[in-house]
N, C-alpha and C positions, 0 to 999 in steps of 0.2 A: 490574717492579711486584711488591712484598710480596704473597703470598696468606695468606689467612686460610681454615683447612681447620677444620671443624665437626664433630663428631662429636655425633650428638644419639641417644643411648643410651635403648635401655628401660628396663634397672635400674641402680643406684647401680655408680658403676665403684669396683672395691675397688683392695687395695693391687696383688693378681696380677694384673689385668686392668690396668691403668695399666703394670704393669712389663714384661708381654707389649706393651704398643703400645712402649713406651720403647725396646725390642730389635728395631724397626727398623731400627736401622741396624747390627746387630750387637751384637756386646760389646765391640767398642774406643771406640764413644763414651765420652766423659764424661756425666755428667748431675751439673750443678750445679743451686742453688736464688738464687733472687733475691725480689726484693719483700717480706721478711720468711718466706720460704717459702711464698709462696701463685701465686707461678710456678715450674714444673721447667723445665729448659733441657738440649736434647741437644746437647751442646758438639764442637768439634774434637779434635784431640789438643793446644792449644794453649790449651782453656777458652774457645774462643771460639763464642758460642750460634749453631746451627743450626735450631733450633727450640725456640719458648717456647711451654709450655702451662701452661693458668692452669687452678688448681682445678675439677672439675663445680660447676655451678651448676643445682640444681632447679629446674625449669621447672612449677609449679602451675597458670600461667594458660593457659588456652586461648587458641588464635591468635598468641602470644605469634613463635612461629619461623616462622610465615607472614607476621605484622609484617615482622620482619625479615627475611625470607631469600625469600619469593616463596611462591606457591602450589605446594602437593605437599611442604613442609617439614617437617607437623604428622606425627605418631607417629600411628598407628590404636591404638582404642583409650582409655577414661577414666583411666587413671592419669597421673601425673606424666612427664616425658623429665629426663634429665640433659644441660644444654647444655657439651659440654669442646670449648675451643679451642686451637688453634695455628697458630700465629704461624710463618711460616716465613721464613729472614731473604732481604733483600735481595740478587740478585746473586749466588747461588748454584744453580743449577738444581737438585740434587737436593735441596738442602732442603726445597723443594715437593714433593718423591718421597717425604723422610722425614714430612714433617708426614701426605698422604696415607695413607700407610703406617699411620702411628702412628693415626688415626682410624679407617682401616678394620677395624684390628684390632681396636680396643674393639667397633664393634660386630658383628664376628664373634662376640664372646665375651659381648655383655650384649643382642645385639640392637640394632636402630633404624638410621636410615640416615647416609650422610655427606653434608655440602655443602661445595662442589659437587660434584653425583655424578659426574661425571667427573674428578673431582679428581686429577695424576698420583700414583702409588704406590698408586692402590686396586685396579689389578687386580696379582693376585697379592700380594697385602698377608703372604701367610704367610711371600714368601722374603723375607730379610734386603736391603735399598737397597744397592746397592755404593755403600760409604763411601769405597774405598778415596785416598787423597791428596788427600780433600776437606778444604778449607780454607774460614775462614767469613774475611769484611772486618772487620779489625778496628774494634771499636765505640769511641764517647771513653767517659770513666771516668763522666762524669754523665750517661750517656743510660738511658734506659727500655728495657724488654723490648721495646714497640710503636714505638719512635722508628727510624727509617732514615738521617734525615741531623741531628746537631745542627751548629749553629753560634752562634756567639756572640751574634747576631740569631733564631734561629729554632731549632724543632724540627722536622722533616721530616716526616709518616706518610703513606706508602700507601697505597692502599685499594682495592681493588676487590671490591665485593659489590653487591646490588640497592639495597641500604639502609645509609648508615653510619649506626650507631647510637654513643649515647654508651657506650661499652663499660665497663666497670673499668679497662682497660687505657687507654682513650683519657682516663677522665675522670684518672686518676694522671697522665699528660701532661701536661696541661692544667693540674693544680693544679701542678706541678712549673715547667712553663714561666711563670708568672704568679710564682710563688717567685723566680727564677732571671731574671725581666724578661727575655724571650723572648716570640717570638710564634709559636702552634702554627699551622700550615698542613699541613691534609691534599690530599694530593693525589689526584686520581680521574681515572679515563678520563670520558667524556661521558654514560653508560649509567646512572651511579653516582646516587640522589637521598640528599639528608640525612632522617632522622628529624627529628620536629620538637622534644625536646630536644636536641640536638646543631646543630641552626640555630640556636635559642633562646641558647645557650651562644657559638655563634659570633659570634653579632652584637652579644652584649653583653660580649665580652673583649677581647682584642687576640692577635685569630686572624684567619684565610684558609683559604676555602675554593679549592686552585687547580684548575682544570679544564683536562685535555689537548685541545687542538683540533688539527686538522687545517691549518686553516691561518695562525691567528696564532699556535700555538704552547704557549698557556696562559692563561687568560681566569678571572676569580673570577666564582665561578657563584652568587652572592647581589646581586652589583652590577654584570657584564657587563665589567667594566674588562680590556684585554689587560693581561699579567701577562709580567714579564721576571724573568729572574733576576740582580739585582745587586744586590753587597754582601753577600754571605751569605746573600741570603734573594728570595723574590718580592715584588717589590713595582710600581705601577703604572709601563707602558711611556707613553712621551713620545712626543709626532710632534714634525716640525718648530715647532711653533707652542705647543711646549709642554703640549698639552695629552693628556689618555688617552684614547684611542678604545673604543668597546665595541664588543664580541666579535660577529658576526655571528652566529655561533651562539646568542648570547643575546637576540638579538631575534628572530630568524626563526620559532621553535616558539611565538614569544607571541600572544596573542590571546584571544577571548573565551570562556568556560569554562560551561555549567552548573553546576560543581560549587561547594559553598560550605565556608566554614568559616564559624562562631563562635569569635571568640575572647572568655575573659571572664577579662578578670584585677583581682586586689582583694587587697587587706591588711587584713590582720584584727590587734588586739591585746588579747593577756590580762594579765592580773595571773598572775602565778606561783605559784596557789595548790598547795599538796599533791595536791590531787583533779583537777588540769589533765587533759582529755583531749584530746590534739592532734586534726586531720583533717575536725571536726565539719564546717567551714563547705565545705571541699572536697565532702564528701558530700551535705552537702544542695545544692550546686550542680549535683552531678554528677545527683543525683533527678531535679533539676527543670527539667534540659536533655536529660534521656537517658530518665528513669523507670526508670532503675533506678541500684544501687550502683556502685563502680568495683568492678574484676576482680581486680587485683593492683597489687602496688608494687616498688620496689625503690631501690635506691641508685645503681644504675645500668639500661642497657639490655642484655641484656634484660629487663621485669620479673618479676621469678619467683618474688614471695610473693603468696597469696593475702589481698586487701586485711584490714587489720588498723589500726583505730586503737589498739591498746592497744600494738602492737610497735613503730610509729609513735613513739608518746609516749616508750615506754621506751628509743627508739635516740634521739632527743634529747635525752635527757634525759643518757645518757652519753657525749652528744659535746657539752654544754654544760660553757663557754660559747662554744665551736664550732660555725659553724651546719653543718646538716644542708641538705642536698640530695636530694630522692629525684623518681622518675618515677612516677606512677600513671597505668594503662590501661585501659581498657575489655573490651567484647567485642566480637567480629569482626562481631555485626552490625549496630553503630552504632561507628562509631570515636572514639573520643577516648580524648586523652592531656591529662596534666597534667604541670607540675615545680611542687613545691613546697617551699619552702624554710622552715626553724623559725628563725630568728634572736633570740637573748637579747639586749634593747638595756637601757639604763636605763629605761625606763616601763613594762616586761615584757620578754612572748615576742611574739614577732611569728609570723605567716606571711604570707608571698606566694606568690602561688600564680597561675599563670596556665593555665586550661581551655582546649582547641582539641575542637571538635565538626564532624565532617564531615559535609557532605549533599548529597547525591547529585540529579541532573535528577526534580524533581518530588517529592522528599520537603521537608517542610512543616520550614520552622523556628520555633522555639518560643519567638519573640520574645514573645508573651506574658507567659510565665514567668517574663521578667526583671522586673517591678516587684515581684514578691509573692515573689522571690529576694531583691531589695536588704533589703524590706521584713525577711525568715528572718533574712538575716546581719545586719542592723543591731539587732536585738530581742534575738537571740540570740549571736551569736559574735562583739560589738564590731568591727564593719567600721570602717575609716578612711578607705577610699577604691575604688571597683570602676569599672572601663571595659570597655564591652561594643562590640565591632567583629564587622566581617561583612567578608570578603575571598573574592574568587572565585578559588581555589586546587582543589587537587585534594581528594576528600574524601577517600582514604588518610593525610591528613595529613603526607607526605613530601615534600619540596622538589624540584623537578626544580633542572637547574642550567640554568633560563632564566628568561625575565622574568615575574615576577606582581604583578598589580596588589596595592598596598598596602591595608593594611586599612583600612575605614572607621569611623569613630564612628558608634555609634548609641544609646548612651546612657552617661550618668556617676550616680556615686553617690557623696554625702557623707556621712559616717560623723557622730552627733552630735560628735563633740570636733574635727572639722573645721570642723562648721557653726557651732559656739561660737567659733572663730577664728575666722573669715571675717567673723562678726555673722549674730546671725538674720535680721535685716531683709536685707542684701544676701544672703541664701543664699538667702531666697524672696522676692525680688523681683528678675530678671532681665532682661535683653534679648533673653530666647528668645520666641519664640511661643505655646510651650507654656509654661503654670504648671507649676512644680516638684512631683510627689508628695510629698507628707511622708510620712515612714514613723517609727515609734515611737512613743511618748509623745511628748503635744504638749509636756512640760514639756523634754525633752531630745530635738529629732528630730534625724532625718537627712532627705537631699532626694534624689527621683530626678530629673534630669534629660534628657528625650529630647532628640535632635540631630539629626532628620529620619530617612531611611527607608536609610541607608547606603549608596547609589547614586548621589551625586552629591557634587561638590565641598561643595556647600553643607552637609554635615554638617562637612567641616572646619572650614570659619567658624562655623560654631554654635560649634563645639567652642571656638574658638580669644576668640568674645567672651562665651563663659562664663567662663572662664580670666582672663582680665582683668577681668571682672568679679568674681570671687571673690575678686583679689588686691588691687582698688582700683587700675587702672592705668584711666586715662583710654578711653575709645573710643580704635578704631583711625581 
């Protein structure tokens, strides 16, 4: 299994503090540059990478490396951390010695600690790894710093941490494998849960998440299916009869939860004016489900800018007409994360954005908030469409790799240029129980519509003969 060794530093690591961890392994490595220079790689004598470490990334937001990495993560202290990672490759036992190495000496020299603090090469990090006759597996010509196994069907990644997160490194994978018609599958021991950008991402590409079992071998830990490896890649194992079995492992830890999420996702659209300020609608969601701002953002996990709609605006704006992907987080003592995405179509800029809000045995959720929310984004920041679900999951927001029940509807919102399609008359006039809220000017509204109390089946069929109903399809 690939390790991934963390150095989470007090001060900025400079160029001598970076070149003192580099000298791990002595001074006969190589160290090459890959990714456009924004991974260093400590090579063999043959250029073949032992270890890839990816630029510091500043860590602004609080809780941000407890997110990910477990409690006891966080730096003491109110300033800033620098998150540097490496990447130690597959199949080589000391390059887990040099990756260690290499992070323990950073923070010998700027402070802060490493993960995992047992990490090998951390103790005695000052004398040099015997390098000697170390040899790295050669890699194919179009793999990634992060990738372990390609093949013509797939890309391989390792992973073993508390939390995969969607890295820099993972999301370059990912955009790489979709480029290249590939499918990313990560691999993890059982221990391992997904962030919920990195599920998000997974379930809507043509990826796998594969999970080591014990006794079927390897099982996808989002849908329970035993997992074989044929043809170059993981894909579902057959019984006699044809069909896929699921993983024992993935039904036996399932059952009923206290815990809750909200999910609230919606698309918004602008006109492309000069004065656009992205984030708006995100923020006022995040108010009026949390009561307070989002904490940070980023492009990828971890997030490590402190939230900003102006830097926001301005990074879409230079990767249009490219869309833009970023993560926004919370604080540790309400969890929620968001992805949101800027998209330039022809009728504007788009955002979709989808909210996850955690709550814990006996904290109140603020189903309330959602009509005088549709009401905010519809008035102000042209909604087209928002679905609000309640699903009993963990409130850390991180996916175990077992069975969770799916989420439920518990209310829809149409944007006015939706309900101008559909017809006003049929957009409030329904076969729900509930009358639809109007929100807006009565001359162009929008409608909220409830779907019962998201606890039982019967919010799906609300859901499922609004929907038909919107589009003119007959009763089921």
């Amino acid at each position: 299994m690939t390790k991934d060794v963390i150095a989470l530093t007090e001060r900025m690591p400079d160029a001598l503090s970076v070149l003192a961890g580099l000298l791990a392994g002595g001074p006969d490595l190589l160290v090459e540059t890959a990714g456009e220079g924004a991974v260093v790689q400590l090579c063999d004598a043959d250029g073949r990478p032992l270890v890839s470490i990816e630029v510091p990334l500043m860590l602004q937001v609080p809780g941000e490396a407890a997110r990910l990495l477990g409690p006891g993560a966080e730096l003491s202290g109110d300033g800033p951390a620098w998150w540097v990672e490496a990447r130690a490759a597959a199949g080589v036992p000391q390059a887990e010695q040099l990756a260690g190495a290499f992070a323990a000496r950073l923070t010998m020299l700027l402070g802060g600690k490493v993960w995992p603090p047992d990490a090998p090469g951390t103790v005695g990090a000052a004398r040099p790894v015997d390098v000697s006759g170390l040899t790295a597996v050669p890699a194919p010509a179009a793999a990634q710093p992060a990738v372990d196994m390609l093949t013509d069907k797939a890309a391989v990644v390792l992973q073993d941490r508390p939390v995969v997160p969607m890295t820099s490194w993972l999301s370059e994978v990912l955009r790489a494998t979709v480029e290249s018609e590939r499918s990313l599958q990560i691999v993890t021991p059982p221990h391992c849960r997904l962030s919920t950008p990195t599920r998000l991402l997974l379930q809507s590409m043509p990826s796998r998440w594969v999970v080591q079992d014990e006794r079927c071998g390897y099982y996808d830990g989002l849908t329970g299916a035993v997992l074989t490896w044929q043809d170059d890649a993981f894909s579902p194992a057959r019984d006699e009869n044809g069909e896929t079995p699921v993983a024992d492992a993935f039904t036996e830890e399932a059952g009923q939860t206290d815990e809750r999420q909200l999910i609230v996702s919606f698309r918004t659209l602008h006109r492309p004016t000069a004065d656009l300020v992205l984030g708006g609608a995100l923020e006022a969601a995040w108010r009026a489900l949390t009561g307070a701002l989002p904490a940070g953002w980023g492009t990828s996990e971890p997030a490590g800018l402190t939230w900003s709609r102006r830097q926001l605006t301005e990074l879409a704006y230079e990767r249009a007409p490219r869309s833009t992907w970023t993560v926004v987080v919370g604080t540790p003592d309400r969890p929620a994360v968001a992805t949101l995405r800027v998209i330039r179509t022809p009728e504007g800029v788009e955002e979709d954005v989808t909210l996850t809000v955690g709550y814990g045995p006996g904290e109140e959720i603020p189903f309330e908030a959602l009509p005088g929310l549709a009401e905010e984004l519809v008035t102000r920041y042209g909604l087209t469409t928002m679905l609000c679900q309640l699903r009993e999951a963990r409130r850390d927001l991180s996916a175990p790799p077992h069975y969770e029940h799916p989420p439920m509807p518990y209310a829809f919102v149409l944007g006015p240029a939706e309900v101008q399609e559909a017809g006003r008359d049929t957009a409030s006039r329904t076969p729900l129980e509930e009358r639809p809220v109007q929100l807006g000017p009565s001359a162009r509204p929008g409608f909220y519509y409830a779907l019962g109390d998201a606890e039982t089946a019967e919010s799906w069929a609300a859901m499922e003969r609004l929907l038909r109903h919107l589009r003119g399809a007959p009763p089921a």
